[in-house]
N, C-alpha and C positions, 0 to 999 in steps of 0.2 A: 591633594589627598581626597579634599572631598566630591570630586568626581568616582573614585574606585565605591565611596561609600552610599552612592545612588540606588537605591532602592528596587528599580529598573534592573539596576546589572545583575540582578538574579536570574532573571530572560538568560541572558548571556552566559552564565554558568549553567541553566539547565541544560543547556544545546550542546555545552561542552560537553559537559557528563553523560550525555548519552551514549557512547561509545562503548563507556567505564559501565553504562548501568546494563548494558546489552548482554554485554560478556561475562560482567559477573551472575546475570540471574542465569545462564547458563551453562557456566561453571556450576552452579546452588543445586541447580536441576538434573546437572550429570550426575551430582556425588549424592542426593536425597531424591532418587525416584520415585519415590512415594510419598513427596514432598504437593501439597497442593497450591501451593503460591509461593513465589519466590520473597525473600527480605525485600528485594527492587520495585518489588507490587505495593510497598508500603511506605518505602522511601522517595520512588519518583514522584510523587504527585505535594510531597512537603513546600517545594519552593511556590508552585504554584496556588497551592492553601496558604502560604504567608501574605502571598501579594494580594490573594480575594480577601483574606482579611483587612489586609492593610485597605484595600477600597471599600468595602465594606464600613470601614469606624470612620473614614476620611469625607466620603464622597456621600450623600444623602440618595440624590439621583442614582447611584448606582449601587445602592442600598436594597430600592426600591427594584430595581429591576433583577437581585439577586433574589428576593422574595417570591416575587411573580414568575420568576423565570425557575425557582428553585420549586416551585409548587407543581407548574406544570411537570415538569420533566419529572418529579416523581409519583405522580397520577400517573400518569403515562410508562413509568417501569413498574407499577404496582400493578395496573391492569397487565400488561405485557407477560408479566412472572405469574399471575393467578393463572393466566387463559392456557403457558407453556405447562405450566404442574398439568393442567386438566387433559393435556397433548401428549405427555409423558407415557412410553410404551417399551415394551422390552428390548425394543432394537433401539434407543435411542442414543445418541451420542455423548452427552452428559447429562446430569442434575441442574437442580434449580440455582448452584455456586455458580456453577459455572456459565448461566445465561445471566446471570444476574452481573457477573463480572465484565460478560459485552454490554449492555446499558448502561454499566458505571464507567467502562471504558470510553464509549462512546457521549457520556455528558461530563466526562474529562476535558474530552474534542475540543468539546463546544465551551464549555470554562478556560481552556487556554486560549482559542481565537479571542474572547474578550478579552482577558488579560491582555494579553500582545494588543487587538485595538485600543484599547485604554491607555495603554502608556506610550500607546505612538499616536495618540490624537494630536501633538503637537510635532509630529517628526520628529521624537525624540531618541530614538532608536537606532543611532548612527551607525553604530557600528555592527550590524546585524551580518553583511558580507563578511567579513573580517572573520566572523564570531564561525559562519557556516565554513570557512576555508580550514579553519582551525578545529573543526568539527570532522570534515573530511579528511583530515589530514591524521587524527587521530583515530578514524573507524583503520583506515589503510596501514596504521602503525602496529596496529591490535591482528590485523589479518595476516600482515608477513610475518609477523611474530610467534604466530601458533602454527602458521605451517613451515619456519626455519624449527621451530623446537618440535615437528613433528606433533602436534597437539590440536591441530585443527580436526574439527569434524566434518565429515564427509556431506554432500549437499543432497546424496541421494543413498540410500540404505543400500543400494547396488557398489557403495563405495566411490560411486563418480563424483568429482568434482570438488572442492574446498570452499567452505561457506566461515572459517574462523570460528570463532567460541560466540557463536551465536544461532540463535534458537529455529532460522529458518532463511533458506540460499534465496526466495523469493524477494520477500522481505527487506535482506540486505543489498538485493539489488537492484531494487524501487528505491531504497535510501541512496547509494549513491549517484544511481543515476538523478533521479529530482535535484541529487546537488551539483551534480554536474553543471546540468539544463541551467540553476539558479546562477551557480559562480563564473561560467564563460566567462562575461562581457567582464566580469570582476579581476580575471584574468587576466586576461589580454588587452584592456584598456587604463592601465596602471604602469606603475615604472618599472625599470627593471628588477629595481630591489621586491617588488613582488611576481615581476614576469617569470623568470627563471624558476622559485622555487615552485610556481603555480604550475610550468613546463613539466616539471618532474612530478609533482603529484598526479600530474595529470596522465602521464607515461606508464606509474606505478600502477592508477586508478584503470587505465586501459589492458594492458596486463592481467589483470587480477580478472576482470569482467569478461575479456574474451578467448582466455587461453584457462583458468584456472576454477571459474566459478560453475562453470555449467550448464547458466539458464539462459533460454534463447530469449529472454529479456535480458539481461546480461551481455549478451554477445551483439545482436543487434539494436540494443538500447544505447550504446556506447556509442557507434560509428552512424546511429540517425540524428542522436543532438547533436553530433558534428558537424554533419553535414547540415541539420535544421539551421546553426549559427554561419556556418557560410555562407547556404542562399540568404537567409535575413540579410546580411551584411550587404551582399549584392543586392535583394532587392530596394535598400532604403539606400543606399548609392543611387541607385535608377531614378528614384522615386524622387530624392533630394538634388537631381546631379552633381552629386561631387563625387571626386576619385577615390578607388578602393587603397587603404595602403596596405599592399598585399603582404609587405616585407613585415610588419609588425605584430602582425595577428591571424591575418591568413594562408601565409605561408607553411609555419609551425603547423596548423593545421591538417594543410593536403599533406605535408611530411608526413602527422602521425596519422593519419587515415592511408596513406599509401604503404606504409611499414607495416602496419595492422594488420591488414586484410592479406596482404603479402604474407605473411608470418603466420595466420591463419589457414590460406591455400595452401603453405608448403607443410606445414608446421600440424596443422589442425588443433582442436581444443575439445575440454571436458565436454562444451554443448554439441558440438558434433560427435562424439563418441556415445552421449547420452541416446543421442535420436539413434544411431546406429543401433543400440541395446533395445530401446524399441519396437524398432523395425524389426528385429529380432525374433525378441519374442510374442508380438502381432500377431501371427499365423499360428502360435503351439496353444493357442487356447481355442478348444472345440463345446459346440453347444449341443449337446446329447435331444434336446426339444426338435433341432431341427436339422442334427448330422451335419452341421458346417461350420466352417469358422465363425465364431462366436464373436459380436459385434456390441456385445455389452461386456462386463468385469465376470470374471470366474463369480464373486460372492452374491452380482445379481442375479447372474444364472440361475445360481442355487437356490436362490429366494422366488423366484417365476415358477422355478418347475415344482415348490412347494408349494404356491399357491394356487397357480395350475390341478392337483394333484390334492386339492385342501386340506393342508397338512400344515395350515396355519391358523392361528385364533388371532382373535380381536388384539387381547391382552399382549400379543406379542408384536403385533402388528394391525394398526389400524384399516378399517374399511377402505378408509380412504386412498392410505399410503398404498394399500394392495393394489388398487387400481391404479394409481399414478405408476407404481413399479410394473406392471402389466402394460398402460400404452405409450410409456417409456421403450420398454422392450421392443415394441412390436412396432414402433417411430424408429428405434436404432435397425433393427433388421430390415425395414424397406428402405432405407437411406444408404443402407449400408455403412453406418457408423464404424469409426475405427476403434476396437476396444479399450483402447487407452486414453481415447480422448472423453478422459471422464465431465472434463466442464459442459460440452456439449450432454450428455449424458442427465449432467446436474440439472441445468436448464432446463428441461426439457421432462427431467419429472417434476419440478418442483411448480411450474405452470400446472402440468395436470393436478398437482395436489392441492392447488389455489383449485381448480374446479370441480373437481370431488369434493372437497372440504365444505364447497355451501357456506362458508358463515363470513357475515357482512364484519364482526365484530374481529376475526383471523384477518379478514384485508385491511380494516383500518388500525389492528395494534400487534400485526404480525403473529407468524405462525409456530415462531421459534426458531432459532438459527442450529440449536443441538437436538431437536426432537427427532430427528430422525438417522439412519444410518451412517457409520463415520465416510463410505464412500460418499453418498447422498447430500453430504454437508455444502452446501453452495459456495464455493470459494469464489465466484464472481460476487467480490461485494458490494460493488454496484447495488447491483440487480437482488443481492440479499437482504441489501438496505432495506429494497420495496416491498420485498415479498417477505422476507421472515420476523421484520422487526414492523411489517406493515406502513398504509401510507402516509399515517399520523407518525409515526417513525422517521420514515424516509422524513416529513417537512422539518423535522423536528433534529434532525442529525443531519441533514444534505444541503436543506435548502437555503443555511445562511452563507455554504461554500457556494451553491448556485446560482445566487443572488449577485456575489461578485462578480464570476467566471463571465455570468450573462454582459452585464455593465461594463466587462472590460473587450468585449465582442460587441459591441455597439460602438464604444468610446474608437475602438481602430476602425470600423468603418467609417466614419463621423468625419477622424481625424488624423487621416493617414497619413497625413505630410507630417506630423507633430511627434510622432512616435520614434522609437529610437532601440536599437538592440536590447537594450533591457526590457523594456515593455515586453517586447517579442519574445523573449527567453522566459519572462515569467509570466505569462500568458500560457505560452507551452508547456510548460512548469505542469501549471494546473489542471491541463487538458490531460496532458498525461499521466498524473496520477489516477486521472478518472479510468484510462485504459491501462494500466496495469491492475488498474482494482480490477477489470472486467479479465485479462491475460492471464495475469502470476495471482492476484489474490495477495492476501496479507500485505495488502499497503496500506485502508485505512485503520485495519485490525491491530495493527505496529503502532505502541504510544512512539517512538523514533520517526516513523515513519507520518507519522501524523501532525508532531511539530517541523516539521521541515514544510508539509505541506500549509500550515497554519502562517510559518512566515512566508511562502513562498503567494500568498493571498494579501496576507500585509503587505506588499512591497508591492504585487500587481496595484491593490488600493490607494496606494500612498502614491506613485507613479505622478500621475497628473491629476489625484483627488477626485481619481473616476464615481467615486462614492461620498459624497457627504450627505 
């Protein structure tokens, strides 16, 4: 009994409940749309304040570094919030709630990677796989469920695609895939009392991703960790000489990557009908500045030819921004930008607004992540990290995740012969959340989507003690 009453196993139940806590703020949010924070914005982070407290009263050393580390990080969103009010303009995308919610979000992150290091400094944390199978297993129970009862929400307002009772199609499939990537080797190198029911989640989980969800992360996010745990497999055979047993784990494999893709060619899916709609309407958007198809969004159009034509003030739009949305425009027209490829779009004025803006004090505490238009908002959060929340930011939210990544890119160089499918898969793990944050966006933005990522660093860490 006194195993269940481990103090620890709260980790373990938060991971579960993420499923439960996804769907219902989005249930909350469909029936109160004038609701500004779900009950889940005030319940998820409970378990995680128990265990900082419990280290907190227990632990002296880690007392100490709650203090120091609680000090910085809110200097650091105090200046962040003063400098975003003073940014604040009539086209802006939210209020001061709502940046202020990405900083508390974001030293959430960072509060629960400690947590989780803390209570795995002794590999305490066994059952962490187990904990994410049973996590996945319940996101996929929740998604067939709303779209058998007809209750799922659509993944694109054009009506394509099925994303479940949950608040963004991106999002939810950065979470499954990261657990994918994590649970392979979980899967497939266990017995069969867990092979078989892992075969089938993992059929359902395929399913859902590339016929049902929509996003070309999704569709070809599925069938790249597939194939990434193949060649791994192969290559550490190579590597190790010993033989592949193909009947155990890689067979199942080429099976569902051969049925897949097959069933996709004949069959095709929501993300191919998406790009189709697209493609579609690409060409019915015309730019009246220059008589041709228009290679920025109809709303920037509108905003050029106003400024163009100065038909806009300060107060509604700053100096600065007018210019960045001007050699934005005029970068998309001689590239010939596609007008939907808004990320490219984003990038690309949000550099020039870093160099209109002038100010040393906007690079080092960021420029705001809602100060400007809701097109305009940087969904590469990567790269949003650096520029909106600035570099004191980025070191401050990124770099205790790059610190590891780094040392575990070193550690396989080093020690190639020593490494083992896991390592590889949670290695990739991490890389690729980095490139989904830059692709689809809302994956470190997603608390779900962020603890997945936080164990999927403890495990690369704990591996071979790449970090002590």
């Amino acid at each position: 009994m006194k195993k269940y009453l481990k103090i620890e196993n709260l980790l373990y139940l938060m991971l579960i409940l993420s499923p439960f806590f996804d769907s219902f703020s989005f249930i909350y949010r469909s029936i109160y749309k004038d609701a500004s924070i779900s009950p889940i914005t005030i319940i998820r982070p409970i378990i995680p304040i128990i265990l900082a407290l419990y280290m907190f009263i227990k632990d002296k050393s880690t007392r100490k570094v709650f203090i120091i580390g609680g000090i910085i990080y809110f200097i650091y969103g105090v200046i962040h919030i003063y400098l975003y009010n003073r940014l604040l303009t009539g086209i802006s995308y939210g209020g001061i709630l709502h940046e202020a919610q990405y900083i508390i979000n974001y030293t959430y992150m960072i509060l629960v990677l400690y947590i989780f290091l803390y209570f795995n400094k002794n590999k305490t944390l066994d059952k962490l796989k187990p904990t994410l199978l049973i996590m996945l297993g319940f996101y996929l129970l929740l998604i067939y469920l709303s779209i058998i009862t007809n209750t799922s929400s659509t993944t694109y307002i054009e009506g394509i695609g099925y994303k479940g009772w949950n608040l963004s199609g991106n999002s939810l499939g950065s979470i499954l895939i990261l657990l994918e990537c994590i649970l392979l080797p979980y899967m497939f190198n266990k017995s069969k009392r867990i092979l078989i029911p892992s075969i089938i989640i993992l059929m359902l989980l395929g399913i859902f991703l590339t016929f049902l969800l929509g996003t070309r992360v999704g569709l070809f996010g599925f069938y790249l960790v597939l194939i990434v745990y193949f060649i791994g497999n192969i290559f550490l055979s190579f590597i190790k000489k010993k033989n592949i047993n193909l009947k155990k784990y890689l067979l199942p494999i080429l099976i569902i990557l051969a049925i897949g893709i097959s069933l996709v060619l004949i069959v095709g899916s929501s993300t191919i009908s998406r790009r189709k709609h697209l493609q579609d309407i690409e060409n019915n958007l015309f730019d009246p500045n220059t008589g041709k198809t228009s290679h920025v969004t109809g709303d920037t159009v509108k905003f050029v030819t106003d400024i163009i034509n100065n038909r806009v003030d300060d107060e509604f739009m700053s100096e600065a921004q007018q210019n960045a949305y001007l050699s934005m425009y005029k970068f998309a027209n001689k590239h010939e930008i596609l007008n939907n490829n808004q990320r490219v779009q984003q990038i690309v004025y949000h550099l020039n607004l870093v160099k209109y803006q002038k100010n040393v004090l906007l690079i080092l505490f960021g420029n705001g992540y809602e100060s400007n238009y809701g097109e305009m908002t940087l969904e590469m959060e990567f790269i949003a990290l650096l520029l909106n929340f600035g570099i004191i930011g980025f070191i401050l939210y990124m770099i205790p995740f790059l610190i590891i990544d780094i040392k575990a890119i070193k550690y396989l160089f080093k020690n190639i012969k020593k490494i083992d499918i896991e390592f590889i898969m949670y290695l990739v793990t991490v890389l690729f959340a980095i490139v989904f944050s830059l692709l689809a966006g809302y994956t470190f933005f997603n608390a779900s989507s962020m603890s997945i990522i936080v164990v999927a660093h403890l495990l690369l860490r704990s591996k071979y003690n790449i970090l002590k």
